[in-house]
Phi, psi and omega in degrees: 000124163298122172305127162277239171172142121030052180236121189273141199236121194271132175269343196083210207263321181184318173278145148317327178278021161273336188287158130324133168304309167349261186342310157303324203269022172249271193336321174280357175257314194319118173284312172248129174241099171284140188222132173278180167306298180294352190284159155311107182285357186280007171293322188308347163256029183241025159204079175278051180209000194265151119311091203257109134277095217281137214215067169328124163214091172239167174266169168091348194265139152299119190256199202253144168309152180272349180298306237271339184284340180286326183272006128320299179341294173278005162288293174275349179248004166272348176277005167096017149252156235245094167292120184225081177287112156270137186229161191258179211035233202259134180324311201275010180216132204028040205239020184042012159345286182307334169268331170254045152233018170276321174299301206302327144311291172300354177295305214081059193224092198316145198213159157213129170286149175206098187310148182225175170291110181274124189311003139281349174267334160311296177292344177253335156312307169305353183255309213094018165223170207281175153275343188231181182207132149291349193270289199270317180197171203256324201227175151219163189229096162305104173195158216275151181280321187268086162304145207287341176272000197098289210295161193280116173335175150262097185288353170272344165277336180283318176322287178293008178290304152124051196249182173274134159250095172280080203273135191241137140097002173261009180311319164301354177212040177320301171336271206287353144309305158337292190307301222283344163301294182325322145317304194274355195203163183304126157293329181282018162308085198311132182209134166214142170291130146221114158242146178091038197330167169053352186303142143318297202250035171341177152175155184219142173236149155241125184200140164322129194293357171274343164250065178264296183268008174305278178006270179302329199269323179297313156342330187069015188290120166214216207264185323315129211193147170227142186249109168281128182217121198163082192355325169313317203290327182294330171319292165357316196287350179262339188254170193201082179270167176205156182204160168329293227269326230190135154197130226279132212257074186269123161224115214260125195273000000 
């Protein structure tokens, strides 16, 4: 029996005009496409030859088990077919990627990745600033708000990096993300919402992190969404873009 294989694939943030070319021509070979939740479902007419199967994955939302998108994987690509896993942004980052190329090993089931835009590089595009400065800070540091235990990053150590803090996935507990940076960092530290970065119904907030999440929530803002937090984030506070398709709510509290 012939093996097919494996791609795991980023779809980007939201617009199409995001993908990678790569990323078109495999969507365009693909016998299966598992498509998440956060991807654009309108990708699904760029593998008008596929099998399309929605694999739900939002936070607050009943997603699809993760047992369960690996034995499809492995389902269809030991019957000799071309598995095309889409994820929205980038695979390789907070996407279970490392689990499902953990199956895909122990399978032996030949695989490739294909990087996308991650919707924290999206969001810092929707303010108009860089994530790093030579003015503000050296780095940036990603990371997910939601721990497989529940439990909270160490935000005094993330702090104390002096880094862009890119929070995924945190909206839902915004408060007490908010409350426990304040321990640790300046209230007047410049912080931002972007949510549906690339989006058609992009919106954006800006506010000092001690009113971020007052902000964001008068705002009507939720997820899908990224908290930008950094001296960096303050550039933002000057610009104010707007285009046909989007415009983007910047507000300095």
């Amino acid at each position: 029996m012939t093996t097919g294989k494996v791609t795991l694939l980023g779809a980007g943030p939201g617009d199409p005009d995001l993908l990678t070319i790569r990323a078109a021509r495999v969507l365009a070979s693909a016998d299966v496409v598992l498509l998440d939740d956060l991807a654009n479902p309108a990708l699904a007419d760029l593998a008008p030859n596929a099998r399309v199967i929605h694999v739900g994955k939002r936070g607050g939302c009943r997603s699809t088990p993760q047992a369960f998108i690996e034995r499809l994987m492995l389902r269809y690509a030991r019957a000799g077919r071309h598995v095309v896993r889409v994820k929205g942004g980038d695979a390789l980052l907070f996407g279970r990627a490392g689990e499902e190329l953990a199956a895909l090993r122990r399978a032996q089931v030949p695989y490739e990745i294909v990087n996308g835009i991650s919707s924290g590089f999206a969001a810092a595009a929707a303010l108009g600033v860089s994530l790093t400065h030579r003015d503000h800070c050296q780095g940036v540091t990603f990371v997910t708000a939601h721990r497989r235990d529940h439990s909270e990053p160490d935000w005094a150590a993330l702090a104390a990096t002096g880094t862009t803090l890119a929070i995924y996935m945190g909206m839902s507990r915004i408060d007490s993300l908010c409350d426990a940076l304040l321990r640790v960092m300046r209230a007047d530290t410049p912080a931002a919402v972007v949510q549906s970065a690339s989006a058609h119904d992009e919106r954006c907030v800006c506010a000092p992190l001690d009113r971020l999440a007052e902000t964001a929530r008068d705002a009507g803002l939720g997820s899908p969404a990224v908290i930008l937090v950094g001296d960096a984030i303050g550039e933002a506070a000057l610009l104010h873009a707007t285009t046909e398709q989007r415009e983007p709510v910047l507000r300095q509290a």
